[in-house]
C-alpha positions as CSV (number, residue, x, y, z in Angstrom):
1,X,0.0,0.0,0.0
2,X,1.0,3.4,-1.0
3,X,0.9,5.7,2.1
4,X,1.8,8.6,0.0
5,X,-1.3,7.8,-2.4
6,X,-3.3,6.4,0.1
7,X,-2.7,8.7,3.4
8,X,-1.1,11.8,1.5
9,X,-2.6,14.6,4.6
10,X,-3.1,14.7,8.8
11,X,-6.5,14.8,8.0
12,X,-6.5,11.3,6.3
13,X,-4.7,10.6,9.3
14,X,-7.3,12.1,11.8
15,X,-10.0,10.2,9.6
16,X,-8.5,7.0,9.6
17,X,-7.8,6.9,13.1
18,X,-11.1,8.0,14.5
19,X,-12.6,4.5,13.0
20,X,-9.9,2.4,14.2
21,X,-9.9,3.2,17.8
22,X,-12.8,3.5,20.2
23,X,-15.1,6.2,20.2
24,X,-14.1,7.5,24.1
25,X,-10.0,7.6,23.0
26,X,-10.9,9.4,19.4
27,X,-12.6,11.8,21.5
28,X,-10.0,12.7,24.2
29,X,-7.3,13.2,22.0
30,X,-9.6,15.4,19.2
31,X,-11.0,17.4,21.6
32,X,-11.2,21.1,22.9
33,X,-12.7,22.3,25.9
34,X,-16.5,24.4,25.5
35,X,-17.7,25.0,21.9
36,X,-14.3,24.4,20.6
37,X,-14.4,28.0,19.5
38,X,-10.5,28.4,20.0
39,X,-9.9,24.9,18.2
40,X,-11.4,26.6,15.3
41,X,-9.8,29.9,16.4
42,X,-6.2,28.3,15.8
43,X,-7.1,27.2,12.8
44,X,-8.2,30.2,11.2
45,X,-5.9,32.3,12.2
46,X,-3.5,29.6,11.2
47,X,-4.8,29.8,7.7
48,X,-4.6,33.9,7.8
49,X,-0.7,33.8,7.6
50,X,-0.2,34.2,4.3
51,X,3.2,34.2,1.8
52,X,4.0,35.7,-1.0
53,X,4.6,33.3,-4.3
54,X,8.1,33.7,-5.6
55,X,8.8,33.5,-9.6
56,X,11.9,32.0,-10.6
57,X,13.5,30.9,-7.6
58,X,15.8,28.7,-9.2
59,X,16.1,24.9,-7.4
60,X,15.1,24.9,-3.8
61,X,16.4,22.8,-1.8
62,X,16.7,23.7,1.8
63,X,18.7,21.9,4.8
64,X,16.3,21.6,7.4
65,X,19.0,20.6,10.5
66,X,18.6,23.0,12.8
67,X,20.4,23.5,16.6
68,X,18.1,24.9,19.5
69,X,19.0,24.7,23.1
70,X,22.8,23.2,22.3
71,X,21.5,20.4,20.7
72,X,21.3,19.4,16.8
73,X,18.2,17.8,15.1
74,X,17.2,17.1,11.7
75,X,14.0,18.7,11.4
76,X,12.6,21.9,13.0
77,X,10.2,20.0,14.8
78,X,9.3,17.4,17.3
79,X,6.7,15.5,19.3
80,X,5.1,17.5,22.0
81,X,3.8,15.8,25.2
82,X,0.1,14.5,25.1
83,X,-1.4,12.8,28.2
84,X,-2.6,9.2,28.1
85,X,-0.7,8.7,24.8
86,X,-1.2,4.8,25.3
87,X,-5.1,5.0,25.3
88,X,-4.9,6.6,21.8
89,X,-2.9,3.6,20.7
90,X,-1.1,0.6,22.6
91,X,2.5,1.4,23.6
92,X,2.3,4.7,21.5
93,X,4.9,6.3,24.0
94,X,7.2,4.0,23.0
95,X,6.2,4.1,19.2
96,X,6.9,8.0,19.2
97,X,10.5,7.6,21.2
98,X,11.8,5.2,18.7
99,X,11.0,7.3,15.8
100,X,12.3,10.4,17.3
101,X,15.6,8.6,18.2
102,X,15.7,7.3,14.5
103,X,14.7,11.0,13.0
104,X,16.8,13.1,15.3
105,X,13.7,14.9,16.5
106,X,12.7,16.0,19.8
107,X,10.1,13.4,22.3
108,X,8.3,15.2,25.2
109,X,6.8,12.8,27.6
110,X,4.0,13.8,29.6
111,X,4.0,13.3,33.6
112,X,0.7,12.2,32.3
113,X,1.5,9.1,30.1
114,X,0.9,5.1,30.5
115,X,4.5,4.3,30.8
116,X,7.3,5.5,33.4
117,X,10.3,7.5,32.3
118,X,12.5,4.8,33.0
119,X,11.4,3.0,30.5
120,X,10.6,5.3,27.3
121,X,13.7,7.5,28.2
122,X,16.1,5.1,27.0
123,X,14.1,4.7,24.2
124,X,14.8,8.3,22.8
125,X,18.3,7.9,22.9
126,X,18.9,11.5,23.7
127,X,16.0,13.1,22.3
128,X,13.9,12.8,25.2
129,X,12.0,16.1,27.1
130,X,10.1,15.6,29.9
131,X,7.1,17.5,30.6
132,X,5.8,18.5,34.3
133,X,2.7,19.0,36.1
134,X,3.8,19.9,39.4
135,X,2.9,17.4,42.2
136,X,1.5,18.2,45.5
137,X,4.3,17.7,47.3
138,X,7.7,18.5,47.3
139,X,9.6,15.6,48.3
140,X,7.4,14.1,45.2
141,X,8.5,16.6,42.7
142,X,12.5,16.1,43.8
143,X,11.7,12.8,42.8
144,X,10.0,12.6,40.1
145,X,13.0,15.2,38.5
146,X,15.8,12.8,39.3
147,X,13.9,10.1,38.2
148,X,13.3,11.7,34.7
149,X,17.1,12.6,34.9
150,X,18.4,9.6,35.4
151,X,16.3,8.2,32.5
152,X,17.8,10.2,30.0
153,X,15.7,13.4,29.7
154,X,17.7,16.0,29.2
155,X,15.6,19.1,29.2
156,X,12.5,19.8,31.4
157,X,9.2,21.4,30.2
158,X,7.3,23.3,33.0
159,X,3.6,23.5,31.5
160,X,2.3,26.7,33.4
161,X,-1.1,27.5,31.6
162,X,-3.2,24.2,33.4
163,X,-4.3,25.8,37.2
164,X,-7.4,23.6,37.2
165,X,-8.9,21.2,35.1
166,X,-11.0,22.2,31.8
167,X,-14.4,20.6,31.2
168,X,-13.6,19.3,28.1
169,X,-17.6,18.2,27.0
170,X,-17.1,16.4,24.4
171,X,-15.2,13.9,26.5
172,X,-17.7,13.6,29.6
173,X,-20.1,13.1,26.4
174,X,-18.1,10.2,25.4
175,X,-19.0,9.1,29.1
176,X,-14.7,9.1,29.3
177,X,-13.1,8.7,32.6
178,X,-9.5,8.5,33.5
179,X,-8.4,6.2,33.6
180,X,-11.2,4.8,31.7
181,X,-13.9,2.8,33.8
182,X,-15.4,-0.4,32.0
183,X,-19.0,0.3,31.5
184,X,-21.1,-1.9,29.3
185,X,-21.1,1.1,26.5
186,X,-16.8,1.1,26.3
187,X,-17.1,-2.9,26.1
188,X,-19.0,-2.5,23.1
189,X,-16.8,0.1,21.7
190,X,-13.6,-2.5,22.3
191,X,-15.3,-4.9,20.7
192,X,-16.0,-3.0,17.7
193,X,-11.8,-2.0,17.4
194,X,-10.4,-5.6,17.9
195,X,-6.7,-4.2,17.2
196,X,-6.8,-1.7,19.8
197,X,-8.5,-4.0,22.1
198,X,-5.9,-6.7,21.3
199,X,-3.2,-4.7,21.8
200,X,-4.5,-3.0,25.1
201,X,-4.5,-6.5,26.6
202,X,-1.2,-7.0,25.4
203,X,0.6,-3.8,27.3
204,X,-2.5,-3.5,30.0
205,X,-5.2,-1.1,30.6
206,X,-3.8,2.8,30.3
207,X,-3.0,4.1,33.6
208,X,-1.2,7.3,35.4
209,X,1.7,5.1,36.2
210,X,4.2,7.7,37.0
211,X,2.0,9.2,39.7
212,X,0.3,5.6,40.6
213,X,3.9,4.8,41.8
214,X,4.0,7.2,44.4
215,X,0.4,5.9,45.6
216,X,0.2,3.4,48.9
217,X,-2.4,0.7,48.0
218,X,-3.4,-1.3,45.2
219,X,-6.7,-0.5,46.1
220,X,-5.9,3.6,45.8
221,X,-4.4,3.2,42.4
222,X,-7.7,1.8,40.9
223,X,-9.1,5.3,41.4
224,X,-7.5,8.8,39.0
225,X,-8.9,10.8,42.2
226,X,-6.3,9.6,44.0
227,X,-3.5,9.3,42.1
228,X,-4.2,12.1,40.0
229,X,-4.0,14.1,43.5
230,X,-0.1,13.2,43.5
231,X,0.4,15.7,40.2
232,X,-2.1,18.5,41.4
233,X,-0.2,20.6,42.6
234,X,-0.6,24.6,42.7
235,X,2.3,25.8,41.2
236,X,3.3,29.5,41.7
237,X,6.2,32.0,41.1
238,X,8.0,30.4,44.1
239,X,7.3,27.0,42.6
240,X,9.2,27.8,39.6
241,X,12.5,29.3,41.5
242,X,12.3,25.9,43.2
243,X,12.0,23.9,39.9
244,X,14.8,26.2,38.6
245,X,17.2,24.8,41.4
246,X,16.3,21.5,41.4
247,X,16.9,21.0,37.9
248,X,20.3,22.0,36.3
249,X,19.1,21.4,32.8
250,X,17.5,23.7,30.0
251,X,13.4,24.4,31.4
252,X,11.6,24.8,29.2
253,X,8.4,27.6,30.3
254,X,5.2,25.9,28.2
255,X,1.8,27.8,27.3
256,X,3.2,31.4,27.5
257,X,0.7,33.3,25.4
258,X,1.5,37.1,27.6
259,X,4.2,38.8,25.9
260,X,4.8,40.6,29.8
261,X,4.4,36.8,31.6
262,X,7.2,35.7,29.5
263,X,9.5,38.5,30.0
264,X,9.5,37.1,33.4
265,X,9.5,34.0,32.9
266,X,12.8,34.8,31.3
267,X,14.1,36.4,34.0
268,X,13.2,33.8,36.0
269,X,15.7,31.3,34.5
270,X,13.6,30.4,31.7
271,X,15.9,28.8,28.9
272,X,13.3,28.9,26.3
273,X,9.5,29.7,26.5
274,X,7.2,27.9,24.5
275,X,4.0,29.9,22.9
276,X,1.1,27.5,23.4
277,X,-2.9,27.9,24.1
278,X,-2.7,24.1,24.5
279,X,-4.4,23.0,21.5
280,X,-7.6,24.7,22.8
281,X,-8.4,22.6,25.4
282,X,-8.1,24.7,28.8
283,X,-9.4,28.3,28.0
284,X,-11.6,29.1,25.4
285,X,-12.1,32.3,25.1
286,X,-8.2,33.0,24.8
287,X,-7.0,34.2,21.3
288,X,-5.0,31.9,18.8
289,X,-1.7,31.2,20.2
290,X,-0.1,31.6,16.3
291,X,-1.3,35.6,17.0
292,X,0.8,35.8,20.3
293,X,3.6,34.3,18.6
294,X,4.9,37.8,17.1
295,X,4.3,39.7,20.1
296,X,6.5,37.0,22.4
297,X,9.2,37.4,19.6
298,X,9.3,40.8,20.3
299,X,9.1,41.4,23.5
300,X,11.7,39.0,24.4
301,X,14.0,39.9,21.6
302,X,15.9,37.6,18.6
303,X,17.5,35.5,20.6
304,X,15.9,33.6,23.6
305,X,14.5,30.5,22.1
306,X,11.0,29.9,21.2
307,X,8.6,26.9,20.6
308,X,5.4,26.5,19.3
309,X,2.4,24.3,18.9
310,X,-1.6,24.9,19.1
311,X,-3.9,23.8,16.1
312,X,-0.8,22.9,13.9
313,X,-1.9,20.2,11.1
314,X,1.1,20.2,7.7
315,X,4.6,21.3,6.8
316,X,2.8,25.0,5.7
317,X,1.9,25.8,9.4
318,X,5.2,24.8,10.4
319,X,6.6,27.1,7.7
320,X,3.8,30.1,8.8
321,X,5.5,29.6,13.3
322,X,8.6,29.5,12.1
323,X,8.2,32.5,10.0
324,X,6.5,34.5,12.8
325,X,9.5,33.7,15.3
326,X,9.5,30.2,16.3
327,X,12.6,28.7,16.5
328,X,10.7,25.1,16.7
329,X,7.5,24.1,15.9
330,X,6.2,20.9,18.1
331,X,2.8,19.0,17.0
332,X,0.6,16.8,19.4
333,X,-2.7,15.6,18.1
334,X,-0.8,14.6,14.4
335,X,1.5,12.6,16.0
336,X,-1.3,10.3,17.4
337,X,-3.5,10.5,14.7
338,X,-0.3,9.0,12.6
339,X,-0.2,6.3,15.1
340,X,-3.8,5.2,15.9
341,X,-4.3,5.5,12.2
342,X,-1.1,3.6,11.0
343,X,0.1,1.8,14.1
344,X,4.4,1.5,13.7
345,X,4.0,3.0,10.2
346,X,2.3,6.3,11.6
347,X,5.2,8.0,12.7
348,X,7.4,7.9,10.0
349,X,4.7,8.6,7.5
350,X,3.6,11.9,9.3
351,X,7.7,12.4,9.5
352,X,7.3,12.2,5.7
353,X,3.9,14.2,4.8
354,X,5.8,17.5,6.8
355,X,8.9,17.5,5.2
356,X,7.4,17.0,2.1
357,X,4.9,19.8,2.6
358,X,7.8,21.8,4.1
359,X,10.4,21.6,0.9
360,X,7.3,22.3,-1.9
361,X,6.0,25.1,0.2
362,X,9.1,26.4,0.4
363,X,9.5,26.1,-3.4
364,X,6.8,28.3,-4.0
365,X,7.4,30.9,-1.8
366,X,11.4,31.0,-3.1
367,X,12.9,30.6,0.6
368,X,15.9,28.5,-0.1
369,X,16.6,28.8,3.7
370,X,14.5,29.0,7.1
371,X,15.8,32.1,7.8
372,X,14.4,33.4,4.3
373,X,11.0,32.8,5.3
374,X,9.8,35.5,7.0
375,X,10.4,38.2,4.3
376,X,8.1,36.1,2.3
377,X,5.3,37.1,4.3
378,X,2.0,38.6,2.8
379,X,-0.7,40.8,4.8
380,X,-3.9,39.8,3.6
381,X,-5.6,41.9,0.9
């Protein structure tokens, strides 16, 4: 089979994947939180940046290696940190962390996943981020960093835009619970995805591992109130110095969308700050993150480092953050719609639609370079 012919876009990803897993795990990772006004928010504005077509360019063919933080990768972008990666797809943490190892791309793992550090760490080969939700206590948190250290994650991602949890409807719609409770309603949904079903009893029912281990009793871990209690924390400015002295790293300040906040941040001992609205799933009525983007460029100047993500679906909205100021550009939702749709495949297909998209785009336009992209801007008309 032909992925190129077959699969050529994330959204034949995103279609084949919602009919191959469950109805509940299709819903948690596609979601926003309310209407979904600022999922659609990211998108348009997304689509608003517009370049200008180039004539005669000659042959383009740009070197997409870039360094950020010290470190070299092949692409300018990675694998962001999605929670509960495993219920999208059996052992998809470990899926990811072998590709990026293989690509030379970045893999954040979420405190959140089905599978401990010290396990999909050594997978990434020295790719791996880690990405933290701050646990209630402190003698947790010290752990928790040297146990990501010691696995092999060399830079942390402090994700500072979650003080609560969002309502996410679509999911309690989906009757979804984490992790998920067997109710006669999922069975049938199992039933009716036999590979994801097979494969979930293969690496076991998706679970909060990570914060499960610091909980007593069997009996306690059966229950997310419990164990998700280790990870809420309330994480403040004091918080952060503390982080900032525990770990000796790069931190990395995630889902910065106030140009003032991350001025601070920066000041803070910030190493990079990372422009994010989360994909539209905590606040909706927040602007699109790709709109902030300029404004964080400028007011922290040319040359602190910058990430993005937030509704980005192809090579062209990689092209449109990188041109607005990001240094990288992560993705999250594509990722697992590559691997619920494609299982082992899914990774190194999306790998391929996005440099693909990437290189033409950057045909068009006449940016032989990265750094030629932004004078190829349009306004609209």
């Amino acid at each position: 089979m032909d992925l190129d012919l077959r699969y050529p876009a994330v959204s034949d990803l995103r279609e084949r994947a919602r009919r191959r897993i469950p109805h509940f795990a299709f819903e948690y990772l596609d979601s926003g939180t309310g209407a979904e006004l600022q999922v659609r928010r990211n998108r348009e504005a997304l689509d608003a940046v517009w370049f200008l077509p180039s004539a005669l360019p000659g042959r383009v063919d740009p070197d997409f290696r870039t360094t950020f933080l010290g470190q070299d990768w092949d692409r300018p972008f990675g694998i962001a940190p999605l929670g509960m990666s495993g219920l999208m797809w059996p052992g998809a943490e470990a899926l990811l962390a072998r590709h990026a190892a293989q690509a030379r791309i970045p893999y954040c793992l979420s405190t959140v996943a089905t599978r401990l550090p010290e396990e999909i760490g050594p997978l990434a080969q020295g790719t791996g981020w880690f990405q933290l939700y701050v646990p209630a206590r402190g003698d947790i948190l010290r752990d928790i960093l040297r146990r990501a250290r010691e696995s092999g994650f060399s830079k942390l991602v402090l994700t500072v835009d979650v003080p609560d949890d969002s309502r996410r409807e679509r999911q309690r719609r989906a009757n979804l619970t984490l992790p998920p409770k067997v109710t006669p309603r999922m069975v049938w949904e199992m039933l009716r995805h036999p590979a994801w079903s097979l494969g979930t009893a293969r690496f076991g029912r998706p679970r909060l591992r990570l914060a499960e281990s610091y909980v007593a009793s069997r009996k306690s871990r059966s229950s997310l109130a419990h164990a998700g209690h280790v990870i809420r924390g309330t994480p403040d400015w004091d918080t952060l110095r503390e982080i900032r002295d525990l770990w000796s790293g790069d931190l990395i300040l995630k889902g910065v969308m106030d140009p003032e906040v991350a001025v601070r941040l920066r000041a803070h001992g910030a190493d990079a700050i990372w422009v994010s609205n989360h994909g539209g799933r905590q606040l909706e009525a927040a602007p699109a993150a790709i709109t902030m983007l300029p404004k964080v460029r400028a007011a922290l100047g040319p040359e602190v480092p910058v990430l993005f993500d937030s509704g980005v679906s192809s090579g062209m909205d990689v092209l449109r953050a990188l041109a607005l100021g990001a240094d990288f550009v992560m993705l999250g939702r594509a990722w697992h719609y590559a691997v619920a749709a494609l299982g082992a495949k899914g990774p190194g297909h999306l790998h391929h639609i996005l440099t693909e998209d990437m290189r033409l785009n950057m045909a068009q336009v006449g940016a032989h370079r990265i750094a030629d992209l932004a004078a190829r801007l349009c306004p609209p008309l």
